[in-house]
C-alpha positions as CSV (number, residue, x, y, z in Angstrom):
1,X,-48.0,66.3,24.3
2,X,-51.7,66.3,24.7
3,X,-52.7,64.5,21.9
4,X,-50.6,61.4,23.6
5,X,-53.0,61.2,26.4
6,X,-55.9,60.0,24.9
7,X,-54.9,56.2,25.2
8,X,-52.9,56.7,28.0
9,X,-56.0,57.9,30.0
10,X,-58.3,54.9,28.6
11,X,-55.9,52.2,30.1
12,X,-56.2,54.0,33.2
13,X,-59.5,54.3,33.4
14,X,-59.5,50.4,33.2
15,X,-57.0,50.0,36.0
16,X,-58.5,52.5,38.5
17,X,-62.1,50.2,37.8
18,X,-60.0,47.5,38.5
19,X,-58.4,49.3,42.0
20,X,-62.5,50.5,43.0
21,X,-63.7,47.0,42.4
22,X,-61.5,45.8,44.9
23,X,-62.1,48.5,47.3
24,X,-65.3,47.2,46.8
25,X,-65.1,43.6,47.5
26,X,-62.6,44.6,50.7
27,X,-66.1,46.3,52.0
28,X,-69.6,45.0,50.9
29,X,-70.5,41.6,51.9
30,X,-73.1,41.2,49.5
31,X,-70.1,41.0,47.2
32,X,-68.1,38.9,49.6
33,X,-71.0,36.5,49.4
34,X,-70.5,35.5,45.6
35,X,-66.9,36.1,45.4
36,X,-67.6,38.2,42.7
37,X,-64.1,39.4,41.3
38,X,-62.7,43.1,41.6
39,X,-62.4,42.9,37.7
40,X,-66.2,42.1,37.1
41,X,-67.4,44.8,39.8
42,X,-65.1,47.3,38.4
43,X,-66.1,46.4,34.7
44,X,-69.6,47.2,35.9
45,X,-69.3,50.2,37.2
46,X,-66.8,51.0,34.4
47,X,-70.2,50.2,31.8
48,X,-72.5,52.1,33.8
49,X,-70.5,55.2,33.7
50,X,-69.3,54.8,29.8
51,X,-73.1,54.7,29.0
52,X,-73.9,57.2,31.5
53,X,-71.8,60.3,29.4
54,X,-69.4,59.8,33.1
55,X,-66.3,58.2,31.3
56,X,-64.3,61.4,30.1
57,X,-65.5,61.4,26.7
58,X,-64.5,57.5,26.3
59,X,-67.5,55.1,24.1
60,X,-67.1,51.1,24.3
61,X,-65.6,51.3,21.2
62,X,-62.6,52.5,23.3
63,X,-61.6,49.8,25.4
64,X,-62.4,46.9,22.5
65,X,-58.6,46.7,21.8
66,X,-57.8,46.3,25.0
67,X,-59.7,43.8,25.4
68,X,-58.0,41.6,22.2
69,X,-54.6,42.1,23.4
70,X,-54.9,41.2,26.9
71,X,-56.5,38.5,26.1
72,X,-53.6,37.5,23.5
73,X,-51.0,38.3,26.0
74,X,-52.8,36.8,28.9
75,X,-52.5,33.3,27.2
76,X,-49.1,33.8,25.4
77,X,-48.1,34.3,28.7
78,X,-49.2,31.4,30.3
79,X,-47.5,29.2,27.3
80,X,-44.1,31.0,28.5
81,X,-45.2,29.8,31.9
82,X,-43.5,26.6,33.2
83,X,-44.7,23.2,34.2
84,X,-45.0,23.1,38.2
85,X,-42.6,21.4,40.0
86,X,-43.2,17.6,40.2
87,X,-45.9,18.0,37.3
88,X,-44.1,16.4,34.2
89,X,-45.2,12.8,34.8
90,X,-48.2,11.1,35.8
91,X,-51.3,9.0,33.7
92,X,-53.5,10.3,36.8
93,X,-53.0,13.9,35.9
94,X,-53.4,13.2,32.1
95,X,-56.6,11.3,32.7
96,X,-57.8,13.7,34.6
97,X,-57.2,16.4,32.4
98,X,-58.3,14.3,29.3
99,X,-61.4,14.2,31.2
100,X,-62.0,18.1,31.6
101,X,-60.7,18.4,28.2
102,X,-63.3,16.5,26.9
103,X,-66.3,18.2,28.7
104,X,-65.3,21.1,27.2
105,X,-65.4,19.8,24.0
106,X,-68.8,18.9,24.4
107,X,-69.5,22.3,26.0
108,X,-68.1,24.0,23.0
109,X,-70.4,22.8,20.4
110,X,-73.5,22.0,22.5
111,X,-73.3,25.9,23.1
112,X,-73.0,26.6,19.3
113,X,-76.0,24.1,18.6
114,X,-78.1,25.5,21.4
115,X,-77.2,29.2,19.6
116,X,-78.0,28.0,16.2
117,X,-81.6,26.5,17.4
118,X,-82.7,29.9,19.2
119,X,-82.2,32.2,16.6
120,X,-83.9,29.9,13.8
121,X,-86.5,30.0,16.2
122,X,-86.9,33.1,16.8
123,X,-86.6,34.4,13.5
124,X,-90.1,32.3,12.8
125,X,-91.7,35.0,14.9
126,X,-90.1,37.8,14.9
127,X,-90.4,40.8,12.1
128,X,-87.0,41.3,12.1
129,X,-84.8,38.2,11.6
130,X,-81.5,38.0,13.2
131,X,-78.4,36.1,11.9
132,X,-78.0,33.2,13.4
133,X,-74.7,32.7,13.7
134,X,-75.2,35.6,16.2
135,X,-76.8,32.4,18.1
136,X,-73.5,30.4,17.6
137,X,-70.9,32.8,18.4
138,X,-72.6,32.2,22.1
139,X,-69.6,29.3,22.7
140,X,-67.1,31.5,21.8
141,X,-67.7,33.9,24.3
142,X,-69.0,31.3,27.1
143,X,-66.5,28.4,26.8
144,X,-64.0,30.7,25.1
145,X,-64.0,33.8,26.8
146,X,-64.1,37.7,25.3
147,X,-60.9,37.2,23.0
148,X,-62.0,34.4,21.1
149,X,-65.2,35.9,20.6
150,X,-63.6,39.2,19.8
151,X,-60.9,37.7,16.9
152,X,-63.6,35.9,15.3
153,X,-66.2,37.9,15.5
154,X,-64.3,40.5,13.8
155,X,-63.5,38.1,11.0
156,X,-67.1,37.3,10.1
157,X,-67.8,40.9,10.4
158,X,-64.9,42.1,7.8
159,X,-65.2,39.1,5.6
160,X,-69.0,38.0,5.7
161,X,-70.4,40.8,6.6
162,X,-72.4,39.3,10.1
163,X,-73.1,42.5,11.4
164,X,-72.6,43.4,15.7
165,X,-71.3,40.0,15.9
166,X,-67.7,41.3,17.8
167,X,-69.8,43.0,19.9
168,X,-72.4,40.5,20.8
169,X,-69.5,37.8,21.4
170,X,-68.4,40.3,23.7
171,X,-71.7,40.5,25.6
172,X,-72.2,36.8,25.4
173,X,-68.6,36.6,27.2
174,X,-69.5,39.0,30.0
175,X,-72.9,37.3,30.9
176,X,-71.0,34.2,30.8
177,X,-68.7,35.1,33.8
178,X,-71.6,36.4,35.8
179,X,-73.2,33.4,35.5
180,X,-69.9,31.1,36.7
181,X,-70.4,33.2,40.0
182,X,-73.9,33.3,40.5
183,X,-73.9,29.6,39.4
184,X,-71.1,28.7,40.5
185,X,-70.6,30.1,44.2
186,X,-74.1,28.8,45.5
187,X,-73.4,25.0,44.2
188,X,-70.0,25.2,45.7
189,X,-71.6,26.2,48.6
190,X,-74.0,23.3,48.8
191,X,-71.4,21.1,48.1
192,X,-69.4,22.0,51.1
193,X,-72.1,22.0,53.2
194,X,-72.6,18.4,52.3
195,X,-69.6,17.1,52.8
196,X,-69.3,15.8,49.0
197,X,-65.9,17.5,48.7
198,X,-62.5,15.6,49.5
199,X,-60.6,18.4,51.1
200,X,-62.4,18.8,54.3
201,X,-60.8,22.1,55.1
202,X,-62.1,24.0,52.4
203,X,-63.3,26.8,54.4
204,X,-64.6,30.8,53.3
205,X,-61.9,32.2,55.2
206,X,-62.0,35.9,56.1
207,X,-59.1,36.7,53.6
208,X,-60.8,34.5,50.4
209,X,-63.7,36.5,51.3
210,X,-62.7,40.1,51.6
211,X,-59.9,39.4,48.4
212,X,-57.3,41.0,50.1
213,X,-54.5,38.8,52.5
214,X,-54.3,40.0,56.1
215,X,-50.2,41.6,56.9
216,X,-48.8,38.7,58.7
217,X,-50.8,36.4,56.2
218,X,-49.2,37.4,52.8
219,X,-47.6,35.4,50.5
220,X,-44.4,35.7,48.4
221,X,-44.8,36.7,44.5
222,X,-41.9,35.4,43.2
223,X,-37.9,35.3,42.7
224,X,-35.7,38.0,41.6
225,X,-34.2,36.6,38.5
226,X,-32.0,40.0,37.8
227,X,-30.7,42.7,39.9
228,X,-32.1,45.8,40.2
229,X,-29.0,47.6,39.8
230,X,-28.7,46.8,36.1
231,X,-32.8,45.8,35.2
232,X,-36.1,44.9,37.7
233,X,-37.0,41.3,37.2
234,X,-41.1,41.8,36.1
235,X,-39.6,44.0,33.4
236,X,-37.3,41.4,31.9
237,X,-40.3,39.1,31.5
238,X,-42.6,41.6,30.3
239,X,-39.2,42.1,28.0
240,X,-39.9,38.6,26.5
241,X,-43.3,38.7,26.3
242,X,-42.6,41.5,24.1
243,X,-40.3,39.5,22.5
244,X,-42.6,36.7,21.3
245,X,-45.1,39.7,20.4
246,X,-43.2,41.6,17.8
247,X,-41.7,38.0,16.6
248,X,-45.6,36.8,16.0
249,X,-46.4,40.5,14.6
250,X,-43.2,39.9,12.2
251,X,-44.6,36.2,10.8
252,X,-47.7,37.3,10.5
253,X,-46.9,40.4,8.4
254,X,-44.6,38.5,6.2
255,X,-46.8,35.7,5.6
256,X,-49.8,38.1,4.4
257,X,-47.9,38.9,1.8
258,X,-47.3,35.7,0.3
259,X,-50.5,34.2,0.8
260,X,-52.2,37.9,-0.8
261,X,-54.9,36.7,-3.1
262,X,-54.8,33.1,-2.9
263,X,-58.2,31.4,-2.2
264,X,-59.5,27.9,-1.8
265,X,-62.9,28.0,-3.0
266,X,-64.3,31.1,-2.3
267,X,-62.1,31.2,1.0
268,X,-59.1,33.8,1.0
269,X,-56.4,31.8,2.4
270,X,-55.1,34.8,4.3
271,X,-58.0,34.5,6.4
272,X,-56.1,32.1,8.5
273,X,-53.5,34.2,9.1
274,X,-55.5,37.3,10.0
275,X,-54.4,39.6,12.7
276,X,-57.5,38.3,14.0
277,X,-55.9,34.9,14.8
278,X,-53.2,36.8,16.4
279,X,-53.7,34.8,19.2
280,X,-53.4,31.6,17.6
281,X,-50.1,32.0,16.3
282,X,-49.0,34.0,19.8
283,X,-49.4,30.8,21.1
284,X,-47.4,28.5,18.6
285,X,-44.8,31.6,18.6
286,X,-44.8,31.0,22.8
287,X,-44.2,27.5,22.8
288,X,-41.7,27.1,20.3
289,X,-39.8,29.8,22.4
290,X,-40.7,27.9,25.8
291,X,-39.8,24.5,24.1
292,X,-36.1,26.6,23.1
293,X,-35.9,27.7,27.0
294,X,-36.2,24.2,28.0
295,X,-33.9,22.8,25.7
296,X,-30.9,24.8,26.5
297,X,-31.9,24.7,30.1
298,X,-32.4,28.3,30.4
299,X,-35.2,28.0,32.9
300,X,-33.2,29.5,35.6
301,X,-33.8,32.3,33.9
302,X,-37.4,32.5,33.9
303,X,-39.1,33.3,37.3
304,X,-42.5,31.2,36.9
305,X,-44.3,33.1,39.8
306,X,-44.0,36.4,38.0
307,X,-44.8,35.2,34.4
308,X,-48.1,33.9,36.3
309,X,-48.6,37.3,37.8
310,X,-48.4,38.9,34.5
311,X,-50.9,36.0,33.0
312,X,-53.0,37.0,35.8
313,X,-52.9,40.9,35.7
314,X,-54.0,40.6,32.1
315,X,-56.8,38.4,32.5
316,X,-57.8,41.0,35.1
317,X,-57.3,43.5,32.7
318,X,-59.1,41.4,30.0
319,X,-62.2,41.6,31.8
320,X,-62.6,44.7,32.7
321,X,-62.5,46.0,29.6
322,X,-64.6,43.2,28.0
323,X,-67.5,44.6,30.3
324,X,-66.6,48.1,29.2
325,X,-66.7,47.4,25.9
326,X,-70.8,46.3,25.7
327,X,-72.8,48.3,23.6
328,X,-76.1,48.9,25.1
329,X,-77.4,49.5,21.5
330,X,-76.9,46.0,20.4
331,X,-78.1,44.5,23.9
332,X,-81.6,46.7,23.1
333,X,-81.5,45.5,19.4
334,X,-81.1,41.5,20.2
335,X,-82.1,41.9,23.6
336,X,-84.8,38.4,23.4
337,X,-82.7,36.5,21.5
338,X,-79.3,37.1,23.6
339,X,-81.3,36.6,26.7
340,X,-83.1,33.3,25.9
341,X,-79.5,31.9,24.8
342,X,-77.8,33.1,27.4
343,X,-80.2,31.1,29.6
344,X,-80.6,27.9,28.0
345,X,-76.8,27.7,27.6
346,X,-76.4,28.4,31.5
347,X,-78.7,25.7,32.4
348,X,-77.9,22.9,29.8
349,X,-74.2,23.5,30.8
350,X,-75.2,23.2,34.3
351,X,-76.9,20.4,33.3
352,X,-73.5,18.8,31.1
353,X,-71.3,19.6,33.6
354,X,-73.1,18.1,36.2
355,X,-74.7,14.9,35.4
356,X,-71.2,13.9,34.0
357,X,-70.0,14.8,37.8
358,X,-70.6,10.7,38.1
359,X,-68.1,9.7,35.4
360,X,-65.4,12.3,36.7
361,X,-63.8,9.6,39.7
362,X,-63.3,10.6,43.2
363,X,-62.9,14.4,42.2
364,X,-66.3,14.5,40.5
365,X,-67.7,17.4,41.7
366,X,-64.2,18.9,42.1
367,X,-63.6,18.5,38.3
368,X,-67.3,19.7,37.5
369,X,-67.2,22.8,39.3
370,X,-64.3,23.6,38.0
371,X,-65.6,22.5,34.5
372,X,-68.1,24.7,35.0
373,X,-66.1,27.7,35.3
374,X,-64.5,26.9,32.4
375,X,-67.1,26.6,30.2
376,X,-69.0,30.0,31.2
377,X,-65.5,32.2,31.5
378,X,-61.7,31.0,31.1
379,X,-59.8,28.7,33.1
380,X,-59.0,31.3,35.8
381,X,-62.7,31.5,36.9
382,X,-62.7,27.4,36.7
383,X,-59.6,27.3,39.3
384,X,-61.3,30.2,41.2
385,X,-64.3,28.0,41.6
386,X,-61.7,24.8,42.5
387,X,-60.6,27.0,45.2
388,X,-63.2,27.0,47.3
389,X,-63.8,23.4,47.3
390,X,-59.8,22.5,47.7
391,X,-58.6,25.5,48.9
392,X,-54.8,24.8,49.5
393,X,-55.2,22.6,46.1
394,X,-54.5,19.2,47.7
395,X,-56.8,17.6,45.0
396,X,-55.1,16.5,41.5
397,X,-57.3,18.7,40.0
398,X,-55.8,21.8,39.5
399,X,-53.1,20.4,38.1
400,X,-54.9,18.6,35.9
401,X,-55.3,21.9,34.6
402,X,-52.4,22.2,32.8
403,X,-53.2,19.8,30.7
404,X,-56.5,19.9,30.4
405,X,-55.2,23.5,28.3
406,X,-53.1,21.4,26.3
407,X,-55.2,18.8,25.1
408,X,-58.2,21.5,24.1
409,X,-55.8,22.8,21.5
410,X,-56.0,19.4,19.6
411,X,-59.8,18.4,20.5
412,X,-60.7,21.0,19.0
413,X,-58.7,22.3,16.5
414,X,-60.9,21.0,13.8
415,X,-63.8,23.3,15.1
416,X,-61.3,26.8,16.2
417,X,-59.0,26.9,13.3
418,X,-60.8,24.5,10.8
419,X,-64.7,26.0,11.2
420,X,-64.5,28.5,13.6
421,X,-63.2,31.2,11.1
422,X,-64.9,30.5,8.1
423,X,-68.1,29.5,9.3
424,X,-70.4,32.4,7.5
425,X,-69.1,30.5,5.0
426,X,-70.3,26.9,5.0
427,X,-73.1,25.1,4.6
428,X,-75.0,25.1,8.3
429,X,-76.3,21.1,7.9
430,X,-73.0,20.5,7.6
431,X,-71.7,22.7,10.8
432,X,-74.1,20.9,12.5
433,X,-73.4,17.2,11.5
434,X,-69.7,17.6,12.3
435,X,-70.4,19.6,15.9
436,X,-73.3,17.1,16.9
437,X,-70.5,14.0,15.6
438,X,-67.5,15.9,17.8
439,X,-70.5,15.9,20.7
440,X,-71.2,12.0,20.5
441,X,-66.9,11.2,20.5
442,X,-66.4,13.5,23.2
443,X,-69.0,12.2,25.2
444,X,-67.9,8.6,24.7
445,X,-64.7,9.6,25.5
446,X,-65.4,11.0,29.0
447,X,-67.2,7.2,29.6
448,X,-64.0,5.8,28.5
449,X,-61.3,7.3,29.7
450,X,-62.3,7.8,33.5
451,X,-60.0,9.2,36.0
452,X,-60.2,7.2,38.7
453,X,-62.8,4.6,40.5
454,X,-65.7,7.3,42.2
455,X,-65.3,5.2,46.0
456,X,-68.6,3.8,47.0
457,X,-70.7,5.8,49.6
């Protein structure tokens, strides 16, 4: 049996980072102070030891799985996930989520752009040159997170030969959820302390702060949905997650077969449907399944609190092994030109998500913080962010959230499953005209469409 251990072992190295990061934010207030997460101090301590020769034998290359297929399940997951009670009606939250959708849009491509224009520039003065769409994989991993970078880097790595560009999506995804918190926390701060956020009991509470609930404080995780004499409930919804997993793995196989050898252009059509793009069609395979739930009325069935805490244990998961998975090597080799982008895409997202703070209504700075987070880590660092400004979520703003997740899937699709994929591919001028045109729409959109009147004073 000791040939079995081997993965076994990996994933718990990942989970015991995950248990000594929280250990950690329980004790050191330096910690406490940024709210960093127990999955991005455990990730850190889980790099330092793989590239110290202190991880059992384990390299990055280890935990880069891992990283795909929580980041898969994490968001096939949350499609399985039902609406929130009282949340299937209302222009206000659609505006408002229109709204965020729309500054991620802009985030998305102004990344990209910003990516693109360092690396051309550097290449002018450096010996070596670098690829630049090593620049523009940048907004994958910021206003995508490690998965997206992940699946397409490794598609224009296998099919276009970019070389590192899996792994340098990866490290632009971990810088970009230390920058949400180092960012992020501070402005929050000074946003409170002005009294420019609606919920006036937003408070650092001892509890927010340590990351772990005081006895008589905690809160219940859910409904039973069966008994535990004949199966325990967080199994039966791991159960169909599994489900929609092998049905997605089933397509996918079948369908690369029939698309085997058929191109347009110079573009294998099978591309599309790449394991790669798991993901993508996780997600269709999710909602079709959530949209058969609903139909028959089988909701009862489904226990929403749990299918958020397994959404949430794999984004935990996610990032831990995204942080484990950074190859110093590549950091040393690209080490200006990841640097330079990683802080021009900080500040001019700063800069985006702020300034349009003006056009986002009464929740402005609710909604740009919270934009923020989304646009330098996932939507679970945005609400984090949220949290601190509305803690007991009084605002409309975290559920605007919901679908804010939606309506991303269709301002963008153009760019993620049209471009995104393919992109070694075509013509850069042309990348750029239609990303610089989706900027302009996006941004006339959010002037358009405003949430609410911002109240005078």
């Amino acid at each position: 049996m000791a040939d079995t251990f081997p993965g076994v072992i990996a994933f718990a190295f990942m989970a015991m980072m995950l248990y000594l990061g929280a250990l950690i934010r329980m004790r050191v207030p330096a910690v406490q102070r940024f709210l960093i997460p127990a999955s991005i101090v455990g990730g850190a301590i889980g790099f330092v030891l793989i590239n110290t020769g202190l991880s059992f034998g384990y390299t990055s290359d280890d935990f880069v799985a891992f990283t795909f297929h929580f980041f898969t399940l994490s968001f096939m997951s949350l499609v399985l996930t039902g609406s929130p009670a009282g949340h299937s009606s209302g222009t206000g939250y659609l505006r408002g989520g229109f709204w965020l959708a729309m500054l991620w849009t802009m985030s998305l491509v102004m990344q990209a752009m910003i990516g693109l224009g360092i690396v051309l520039a550097y290449n002018q003065t450096a010996a070596d040159s670098v690829s630049p769409y090593l620049g523009m994989i940048v907004a994958h991993g910021f206003t995508q997170g490690p998965g997206q970078a992940l699946a397409l880097g490794s598609i224009w790595q296998t099919n276009f030969a970019i070389d590192n560009a899996a792994s340098t999506g990866l490290v632009y995804a971990s810088f970009g959820f230390v920058v949400s918190f180092l960012v992020g926390v501070p402005v929050a701060r000074l946003i409170i302390s002005r009294g420019l956020n609606n919920n006036k009991k937003a408070e650092l509470a001892k509890e927010f702060l340590e990351g772990v609930y005081e006895r008589a404080a905690r809160p219940p995780s859910g409904r039973l949905i069966t008994h535990p004499s004949n199966l325990e409930s967080a199994a039966f919804h791991i159960g169909l997650l599994g489900l929609a997993y092998v049905l997605t793995y089933a397509w996918l196989s079948y369908v690369q077969t029939l698309l085997d050898g058929v191109t347009i252009g110079d573009v294998p059509v099978d591309l599309f449907v790449s394991f790669d793009l798991f993901f993508v069609h996780g997600l269709i395979t999710c909602a079709i399944i959530r949209a058969v739930i609903d139909y028959f009325d089988w909701g009862q069935y489904i226990d929403d609190d749990t299918q958020r805490m397994i959404t949430g244990t794999a984004v935990d998961l996610m990032v831990v092994g995204t942080l484990m998975s950074i190859k110093v090597a590549v950091v040393a080799a690209l080490f200006v030109p990841i640097m330079l982008t990683t802080l021009l895409v900080t500040l001019a997202t700063i800069a985006l998500c702020f300034a349009l703070s003006r056009t986002g209504g009464q929740y402005g700075y609710e909604r740009a913080l919270t934009s923020f987070g989304c646009c330098c880590g996932s939507t679970g660092t945005g609400l984090l962010l949220l949290r601190m400004l509305d803690p007991d979520f009084r605002t409309p703003v975290a559920k605007e959230l919901a679908y804010f997740n939606i309506i991303i899937l269709v301002t963008t699709a153009h760019i993620l499953i049209g471009i995104a994929p393919i992109l070694p591919g075509l013509n850069l001028w042309t990348v750029a005209a239609v990303y610089g045109a989706t900027f302009v729409v996006a941004g006339v959109a959010t002037q358009l469409v405003r949430p609410e009147a911002r109240p005078e004073g």
